[in-house]
Structures are given as C-alpha cells and as structure tokens.
C-alpha positions as CSV (number, residue, x, y, z in Angstrom):
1,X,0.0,0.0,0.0
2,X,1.4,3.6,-0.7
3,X,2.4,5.8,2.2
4,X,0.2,8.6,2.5
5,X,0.6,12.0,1.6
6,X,1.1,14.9,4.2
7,X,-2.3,16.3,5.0
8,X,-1.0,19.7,4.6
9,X,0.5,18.8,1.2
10,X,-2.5,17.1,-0.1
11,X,-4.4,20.9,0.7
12,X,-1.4,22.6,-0.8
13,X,-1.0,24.1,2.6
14,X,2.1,24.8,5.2
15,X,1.9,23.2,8.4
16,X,0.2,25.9,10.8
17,X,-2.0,27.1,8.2
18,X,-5.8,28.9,9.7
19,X,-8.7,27.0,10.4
20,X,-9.8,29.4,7.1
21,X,-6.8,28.9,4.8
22,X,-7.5,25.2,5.2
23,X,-11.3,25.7,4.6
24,X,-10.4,27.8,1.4
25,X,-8.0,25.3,0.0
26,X,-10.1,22.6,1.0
27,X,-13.2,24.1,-1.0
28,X,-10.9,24.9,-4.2
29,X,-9.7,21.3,-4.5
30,X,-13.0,19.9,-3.8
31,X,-14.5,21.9,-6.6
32,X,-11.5,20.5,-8.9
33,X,-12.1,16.9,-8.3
34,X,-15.8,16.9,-7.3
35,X,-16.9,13.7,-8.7
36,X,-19.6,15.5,-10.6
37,X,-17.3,17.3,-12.4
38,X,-15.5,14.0,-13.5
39,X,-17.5,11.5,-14.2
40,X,-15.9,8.2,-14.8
41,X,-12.3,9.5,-13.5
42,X,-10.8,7.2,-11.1
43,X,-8.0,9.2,-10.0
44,X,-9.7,12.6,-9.7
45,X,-11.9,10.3,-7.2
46,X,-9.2,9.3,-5.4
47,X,-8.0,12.5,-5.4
48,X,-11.0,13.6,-4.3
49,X,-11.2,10.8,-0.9
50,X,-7.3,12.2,0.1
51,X,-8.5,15.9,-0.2
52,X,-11.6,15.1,2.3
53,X,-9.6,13.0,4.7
54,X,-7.1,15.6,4.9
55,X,-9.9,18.1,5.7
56,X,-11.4,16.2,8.0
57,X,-8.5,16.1,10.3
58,X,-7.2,19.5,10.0
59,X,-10.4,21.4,10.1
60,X,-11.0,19.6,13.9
61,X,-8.7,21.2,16.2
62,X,-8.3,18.3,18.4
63,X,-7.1,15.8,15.6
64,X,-5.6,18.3,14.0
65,X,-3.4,19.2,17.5
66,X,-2.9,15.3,17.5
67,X,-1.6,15.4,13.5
68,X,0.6,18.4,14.4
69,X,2.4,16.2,17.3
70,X,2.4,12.3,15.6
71,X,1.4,12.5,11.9
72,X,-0.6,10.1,10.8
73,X,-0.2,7.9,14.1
74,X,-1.7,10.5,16.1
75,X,-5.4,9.7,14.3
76,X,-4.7,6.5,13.5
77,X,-7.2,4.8,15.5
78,X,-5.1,1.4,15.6
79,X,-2.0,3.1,16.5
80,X,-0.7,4.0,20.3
81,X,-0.9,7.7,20.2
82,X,-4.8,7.8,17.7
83,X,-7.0,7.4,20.7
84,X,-10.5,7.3,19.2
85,X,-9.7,8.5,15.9
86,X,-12.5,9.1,14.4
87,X,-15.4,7.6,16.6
88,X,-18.3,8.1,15.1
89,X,-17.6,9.2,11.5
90,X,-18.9,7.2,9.3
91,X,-16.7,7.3,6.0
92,X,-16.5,10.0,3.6
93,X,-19.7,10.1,2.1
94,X,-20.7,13.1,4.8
95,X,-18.4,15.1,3.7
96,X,-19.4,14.7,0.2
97,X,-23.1,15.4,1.3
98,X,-21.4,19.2,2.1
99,X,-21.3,19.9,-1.2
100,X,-24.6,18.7,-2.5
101,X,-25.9,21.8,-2.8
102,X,-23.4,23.3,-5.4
103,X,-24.0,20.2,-7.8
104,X,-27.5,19.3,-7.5
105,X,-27.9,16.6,-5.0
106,X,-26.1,13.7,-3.6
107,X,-23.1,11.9,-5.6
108,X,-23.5,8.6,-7.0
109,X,-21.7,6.1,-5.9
110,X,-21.2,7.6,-2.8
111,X,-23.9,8.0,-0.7
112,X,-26.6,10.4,-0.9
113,X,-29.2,10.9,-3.8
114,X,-30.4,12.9,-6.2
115,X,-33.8,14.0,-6.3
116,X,-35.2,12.9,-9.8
117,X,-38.7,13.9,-9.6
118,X,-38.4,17.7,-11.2
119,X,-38.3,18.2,-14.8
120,X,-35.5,16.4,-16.7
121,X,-34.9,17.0,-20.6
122,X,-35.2,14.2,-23.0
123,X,-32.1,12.7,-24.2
124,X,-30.8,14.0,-27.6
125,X,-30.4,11.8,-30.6
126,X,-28.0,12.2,-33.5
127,X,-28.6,10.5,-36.9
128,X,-26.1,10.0,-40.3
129,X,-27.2,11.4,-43.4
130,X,-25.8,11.2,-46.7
131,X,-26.4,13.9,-49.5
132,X,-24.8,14.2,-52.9
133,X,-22.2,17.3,-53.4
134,X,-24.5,19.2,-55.1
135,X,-27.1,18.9,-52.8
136,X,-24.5,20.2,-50.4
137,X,-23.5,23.2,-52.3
138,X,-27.4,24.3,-53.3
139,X,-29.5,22.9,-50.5
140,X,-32.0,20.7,-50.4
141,X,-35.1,19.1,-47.8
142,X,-35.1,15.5,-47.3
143,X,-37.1,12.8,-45.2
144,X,-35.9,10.7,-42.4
145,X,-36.6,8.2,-40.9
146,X,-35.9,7.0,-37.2
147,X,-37.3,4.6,-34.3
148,X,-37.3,6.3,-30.9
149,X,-39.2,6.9,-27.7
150,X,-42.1,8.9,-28.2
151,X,-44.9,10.4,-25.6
152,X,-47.4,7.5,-25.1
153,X,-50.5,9.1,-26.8
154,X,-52.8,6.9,-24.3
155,X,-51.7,8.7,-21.3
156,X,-50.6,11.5,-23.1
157,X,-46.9,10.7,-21.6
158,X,-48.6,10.8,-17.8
159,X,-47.8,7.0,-17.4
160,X,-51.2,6.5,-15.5
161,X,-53.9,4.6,-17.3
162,X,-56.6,7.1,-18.7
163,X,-59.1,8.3,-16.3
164,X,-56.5,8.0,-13.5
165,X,-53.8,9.9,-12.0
166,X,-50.8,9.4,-9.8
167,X,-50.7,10.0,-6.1
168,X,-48.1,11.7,-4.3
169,X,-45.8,9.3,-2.4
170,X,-46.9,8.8,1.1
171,X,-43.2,7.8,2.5
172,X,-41.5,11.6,1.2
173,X,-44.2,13.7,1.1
174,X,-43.4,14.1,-2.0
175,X,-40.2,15.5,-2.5
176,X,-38.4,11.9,-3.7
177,X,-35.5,11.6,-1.1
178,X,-35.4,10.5,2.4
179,X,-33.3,12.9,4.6
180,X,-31.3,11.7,7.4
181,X,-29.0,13.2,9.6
182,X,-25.4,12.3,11.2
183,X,-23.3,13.6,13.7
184,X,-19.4,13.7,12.6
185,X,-16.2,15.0,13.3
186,X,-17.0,18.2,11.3
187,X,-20.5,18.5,12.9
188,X,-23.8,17.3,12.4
189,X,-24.1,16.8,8.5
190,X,-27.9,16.4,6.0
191,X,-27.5,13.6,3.6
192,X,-30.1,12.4,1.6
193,X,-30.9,9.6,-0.7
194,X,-33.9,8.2,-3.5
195,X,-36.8,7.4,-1.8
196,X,-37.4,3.8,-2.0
197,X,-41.1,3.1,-2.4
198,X,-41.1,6.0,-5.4
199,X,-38.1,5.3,-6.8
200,X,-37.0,9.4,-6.3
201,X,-40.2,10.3,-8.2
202,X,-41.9,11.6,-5.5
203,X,-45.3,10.0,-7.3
204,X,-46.8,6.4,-6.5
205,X,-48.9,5.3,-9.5
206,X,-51.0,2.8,-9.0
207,X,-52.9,2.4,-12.1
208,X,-49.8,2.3,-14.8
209,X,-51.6,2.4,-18.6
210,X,-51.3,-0.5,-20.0
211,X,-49.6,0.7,-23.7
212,X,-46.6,2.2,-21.9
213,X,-46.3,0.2,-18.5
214,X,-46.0,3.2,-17.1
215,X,-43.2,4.9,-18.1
216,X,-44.8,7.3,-20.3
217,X,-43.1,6.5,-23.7
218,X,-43.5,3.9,-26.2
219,X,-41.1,3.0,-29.4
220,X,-42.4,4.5,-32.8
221,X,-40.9,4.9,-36.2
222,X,-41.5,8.3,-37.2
223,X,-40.5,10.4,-40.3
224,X,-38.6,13.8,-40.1
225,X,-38.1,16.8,-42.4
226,X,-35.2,18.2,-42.3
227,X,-34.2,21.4,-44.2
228,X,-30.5,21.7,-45.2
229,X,-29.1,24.9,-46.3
230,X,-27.1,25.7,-48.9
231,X,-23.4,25.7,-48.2
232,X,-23.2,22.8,-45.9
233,X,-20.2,20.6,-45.8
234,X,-18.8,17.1,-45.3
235,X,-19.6,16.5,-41.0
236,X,-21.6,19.7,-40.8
237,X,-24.6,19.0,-37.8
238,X,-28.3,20.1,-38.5
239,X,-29.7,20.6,-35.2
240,X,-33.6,20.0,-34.8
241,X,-34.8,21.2,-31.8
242,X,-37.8,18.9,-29.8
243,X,-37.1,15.8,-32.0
244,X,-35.2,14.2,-29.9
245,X,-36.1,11.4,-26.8
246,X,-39.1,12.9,-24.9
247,X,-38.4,14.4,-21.5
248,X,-39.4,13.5,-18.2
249,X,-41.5,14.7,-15.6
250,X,-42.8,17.2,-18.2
251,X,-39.1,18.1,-18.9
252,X,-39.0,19.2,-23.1
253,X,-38.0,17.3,-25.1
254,X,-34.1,16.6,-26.4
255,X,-33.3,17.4,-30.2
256,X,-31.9,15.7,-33.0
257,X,-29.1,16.4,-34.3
258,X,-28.1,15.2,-37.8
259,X,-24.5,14.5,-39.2
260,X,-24.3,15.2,-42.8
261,X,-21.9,13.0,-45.1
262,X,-21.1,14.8,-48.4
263,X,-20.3,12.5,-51.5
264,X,-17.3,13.3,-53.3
265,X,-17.9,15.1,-57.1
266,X,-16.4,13.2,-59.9
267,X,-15.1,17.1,-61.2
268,X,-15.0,19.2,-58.1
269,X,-12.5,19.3,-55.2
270,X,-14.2,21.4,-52.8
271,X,-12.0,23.8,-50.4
272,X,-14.2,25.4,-47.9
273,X,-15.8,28.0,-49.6
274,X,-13.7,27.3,-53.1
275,X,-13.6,25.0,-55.5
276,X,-11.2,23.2,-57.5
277,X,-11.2,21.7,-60.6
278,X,-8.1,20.7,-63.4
279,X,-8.5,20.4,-66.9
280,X,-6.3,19.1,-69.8
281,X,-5.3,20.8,-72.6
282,X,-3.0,20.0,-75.7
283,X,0.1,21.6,-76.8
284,X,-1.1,23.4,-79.3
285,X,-3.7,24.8,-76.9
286,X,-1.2,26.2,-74.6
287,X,1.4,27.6,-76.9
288,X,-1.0,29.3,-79.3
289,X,-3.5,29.9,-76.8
290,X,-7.2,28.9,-76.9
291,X,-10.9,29.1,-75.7
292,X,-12.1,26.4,-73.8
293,X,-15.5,26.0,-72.1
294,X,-15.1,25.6,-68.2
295,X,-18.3,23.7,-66.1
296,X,-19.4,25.4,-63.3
297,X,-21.9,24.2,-60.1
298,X,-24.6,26.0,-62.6
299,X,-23.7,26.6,-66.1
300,X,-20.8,26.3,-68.8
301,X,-18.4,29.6,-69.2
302,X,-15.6,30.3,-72.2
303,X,-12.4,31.2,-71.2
304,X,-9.7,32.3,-72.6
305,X,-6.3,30.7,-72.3
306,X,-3.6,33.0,-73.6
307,X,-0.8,32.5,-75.1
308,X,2.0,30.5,-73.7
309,X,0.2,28.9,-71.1
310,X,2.4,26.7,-68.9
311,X,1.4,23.3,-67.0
312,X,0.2,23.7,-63.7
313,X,-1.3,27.1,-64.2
314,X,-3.8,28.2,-61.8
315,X,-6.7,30.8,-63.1
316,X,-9.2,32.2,-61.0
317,X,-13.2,32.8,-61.8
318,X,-14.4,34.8,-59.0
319,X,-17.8,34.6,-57.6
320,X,-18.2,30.3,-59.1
321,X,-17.7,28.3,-56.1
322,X,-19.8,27.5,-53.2
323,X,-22.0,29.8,-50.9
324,X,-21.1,30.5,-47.2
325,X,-23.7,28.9,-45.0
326,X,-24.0,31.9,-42.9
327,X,-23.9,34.3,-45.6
328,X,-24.6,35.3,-49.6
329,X,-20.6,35.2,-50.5
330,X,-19.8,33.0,-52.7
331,X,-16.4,31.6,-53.0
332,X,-14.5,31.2,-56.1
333,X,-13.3,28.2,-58.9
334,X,-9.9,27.9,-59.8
335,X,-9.0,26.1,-62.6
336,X,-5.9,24.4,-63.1
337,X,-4.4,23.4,-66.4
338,X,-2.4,20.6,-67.1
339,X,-0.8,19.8,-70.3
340,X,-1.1,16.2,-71.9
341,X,1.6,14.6,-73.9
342,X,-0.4,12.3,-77.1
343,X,0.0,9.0,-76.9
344,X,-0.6,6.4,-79.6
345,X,0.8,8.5,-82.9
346,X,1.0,7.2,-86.3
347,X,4.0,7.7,-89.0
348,X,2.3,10.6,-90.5
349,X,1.7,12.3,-86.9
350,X,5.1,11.7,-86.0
351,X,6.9,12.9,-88.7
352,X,4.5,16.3,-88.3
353,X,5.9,17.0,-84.8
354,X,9.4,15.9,-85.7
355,X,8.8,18.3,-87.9
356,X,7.0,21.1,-85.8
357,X,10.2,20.6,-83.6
358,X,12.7,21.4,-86.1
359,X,11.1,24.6,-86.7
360,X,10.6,25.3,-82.9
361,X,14.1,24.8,-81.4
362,X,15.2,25.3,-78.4
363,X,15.5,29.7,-78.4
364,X,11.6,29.3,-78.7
365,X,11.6,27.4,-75.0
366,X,12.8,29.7,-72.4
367,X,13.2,27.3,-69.3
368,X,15.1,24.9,-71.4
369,X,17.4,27.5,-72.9
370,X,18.1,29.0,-69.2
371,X,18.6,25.2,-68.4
372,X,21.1,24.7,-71.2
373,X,23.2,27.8,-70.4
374,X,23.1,26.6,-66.7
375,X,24.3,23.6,-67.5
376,X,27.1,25.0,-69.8
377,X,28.5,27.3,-67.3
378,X,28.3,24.7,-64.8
379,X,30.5,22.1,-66.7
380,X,32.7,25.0,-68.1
C-alpha cells in the first residue's frame, strides 16, 4: 500500500495554516475533483477521498493538535498515540453530502441521492445522413426516418392509465429523497438519498396504462423533415430542436441532431468556400492559346487561355464556387491546367511533330534554354 501523503500537502498548505486557509483550499480542491465534475475519472476520485480526509482532520482542532504532534499515528485509530480517531464518523460520504448543494444533490456512488422527480430534458439523438455534393453546395429538404421513444398518446406521456392519475408518495411527502442526519467530526451533516417506495419520483402510481407500462413513452418509427441549407459541408450537424427522446416529468423534449456526409464530385474538389477543378489541354492549346469551355456548379463559361500557357497554371473565376452557409458570399473556382503529352501516334503524326520541332528549337523554349546555359556554365 502507498504511504500517505502529508495532510497539509495534499491541501497545498504549510503546516500551521488557519482553520480558514485550510477551509479555502479545501473548498478549491474539492470543486477540482468533485466527482460530478468527473464523471468516470478514477483518480480525480481518489484524489477527491485524500482531499476530504485531509480536511477532515485538520479542520478539527483536536485531531488536528494530535496530527501536528504524531502525523498520521496521532489519528490512526489502531495506533498508540490515535486514541479514538475518528469515533463516530462514518466514511467519507458526509463530507461529500457538504457539497450537494453546489452540484445538485447527492453523488453517486457515494452515498446520498439525487432528487429525480423535477423536470428532466429528453435525451438528444444524433442520426447520419448522406447527401450528394450538389445537394451540399445548393440545399435541399429530405425525409428521415428514425425509431425512438415517443410520448405515449394513451396517457398523453402521464404514465397512469386514462381516467387516473398518480398519487403523491406517502413515505417523502413528496419531495423523492429521504433525509437523514449524522453527527461527525465536522459537525452534524444532511444527507439524503432516493426514496425507495417512489423510486425518487416523488409519485406512486397505482394504475400504470397498460400501452406504456407506465413509463410514459413507447417506441415509434416516425419520419422527419429536415431542411438543409445551402453551403453545408462534409460533417456539418443540422440541429432540430424537440425531436429528440421525450423528457421527463414534463421536462421538453431533447433534439436531433443530424451529421451530414457529403459524396465526393467526380469534377469538383471542394476547399471550404472554393472550389477546385483541373483540366487538360493540348500543346497546341497552350502555346498558341485557346478558348475552352469551363463547367461550373450551374452553367458552362468560355475562357480564354492565352498564349503560352504553362502546365500547372492556376486561373481564377471569382464569384463560381460555393456559398457561405452563414452568408450570400460565394467563394470562387480555380482552374488548373495541365498539359497532356499524345500517346498512340502514327508515321504521318510523327513525322509532323518531328517536324513542328525542327522549326521550334530550343530559343523558342525559355526554361530549357536558361537550363542549357546553366548547364554549360556549370561544366565549363
């Protein structure tokens, strides 16, 4: 087993620290590692034990005066100099109880409850959709379709059986925890737990209706429209508000939240707001210059390539790309040009561009001449 920590370390304290520089630091660290806070984190609950143990003993003067002396012998209650330790106190759920206030009840797993007979929201549900790029880009409404709880319509979400109603519990009065009260170290602490005939509802029902069993909600298919504006992207969430599980104790309802998957566009790369797109062109094309006809989202356009137009060229047509979801700006399309070499050429088409490159030597090519100078300094 580890040794144990200095109480005063643990608080981030000096030894001799006040009765309120002890409160303060215990308060701080509580609030770090309140369970609440992290759910599902073993060592921030451990954490959260030393901090209270420590507290315990240093905010009681007479343990604390027995710490000060013998350390951790002088409360342990097994040891010579621990006396009767801590007689009486019965763990640290107590202490926990302290802080119930601040975070809404009792901690579970600890001791204490919390009170689930007010209002509670209904759990939100999220849901994949796929939608083509275009749909994307321009917006669309489509139609799902998804099994969930829904508010039993025989009961109206109640629970009772029609004509009925529930009772209030006679065990809490009502209020869906069962107080009790323990005297400790610190004091005389208020914990609190579920009541245990209601379940924490604070509400006996007798007469459950017979479609739900009670609980309010049965399981329906149900079909959803969902309006998806234009400029949404690849993972982009829809959020529809009160489509979600139905809530509880007349709690509203959760909302749906929808994850959008965006098929890829056999021309189009998009780039947020921009698109991309590269088209070939021939040699001729790009050392005479030409007009080619460049697709858009919405229509063909002519542009002109001038002359001398080198592979890997990026031009710009402002205005063609995709609209901002939040705003009218549209982005813009950039088109690359890359040249392609033919493939495939017969005698006669051969002997043209051996020809063609007779005519065309190497002064008509201004990166290969540069090269070839280069290259005959560099060997000179």
């Amino acid at each position: 087993m580890a040794e144990k920590r200095d109480f005063y370390e643990v608080l981030g304290l000096s030894k001799g620290a006040s009765d309120d520089e002890i409160k303060r630091a215990f308060r701080k660290l509580a609030m770090k590692y309140h369970p609440d806070k992290n759910p599902g984190d073993k060592e921030a609950e451990e954490k959260f034990k030393e901090i209270n143990e420590a507290y315990a003993v240093l905010s009681d003067p007479e343990q604390k005066s027995k710490y000060d002396r013998f350390g951790h012998a002088g409360v342990d209650p097994n040891s010579f100099a621990g006396g009767g330790g801590f007689g009486g106190f019965g763990g640290f759920e107590d202490i926990f109880d302290m802080f119930g206030s601040a975070f809404g009840g009792g901690f579970g797993g600890f001791g204490g409850g919390r009170r689930n007979n007010g209002p509670i929201k209904g759990s939100d549900i999220q849901k994949s959709m796929t939608i083509d790029f275009e749909e994307a880009a321009f917006g669309t409404k489509k139609q799902i379709r998804l099994t969930k709880n829904v508010k039993c319509k025989t009961c109206d979400g109640t629970g009772a059986a029609p004509g009925t109603s529930k009772k209030t519990c006679p065990k809490c009065g009502g209020t869906g925890e069962i107080r009790t009260q323990q005297r400790t170290p610190l004091g005389v602490f208020q914990s609190s737990s579920p009541c245990p005939d209601c379940n924490g509802t604070g509400e006996i029902n007798e007469s459950p209706c017979s479609d739900c069993g009670g609980t309010g909600r049965t399981r329906d298919t149900v079909t959803i429209s969902v309006n998806i504006p234009a400029g949404v992207d690849d993972g982009s969430v829809i959020p529809i508000r009160g489509q979600g599980e139905p809530g509880i104790n007349g709690g509203p309802d959760g909302d749906l939240y929808i994850v959008l998957n965006v098929r890829p566009h056999k021309l189009f790369e998009r780039r947020g707001q921009d698109l991309w797109l590269e088209i070939p062109i021939t040699f001729n094309q790009a050392a005479l210059g030409d007009e080619i006809v460049v697709p858009t989202l919405e229509e063909k356009v002519s542009y002109k390539i001038p002359q001398g137009t080198q592979p890997g060229t990026v031009f710009r047509l402002k205005g063609k790309g995709i609209k901002n979801v939040r705003g009218s700006r549209k982005g813009d399309l950039y088109v690359k040009v890359s040249l392609e070499v033919p493939t495939k050429l017969n005698k006669k088409q051969k002997k043209a561009i051996e020809a063609m490159g007779k005519e065309v030597n190497d002064e008509c090519y201004s990166k290969k001449s540069g090269f070839l100078n280069s290259l005959k300094e560099f060997f000179s």
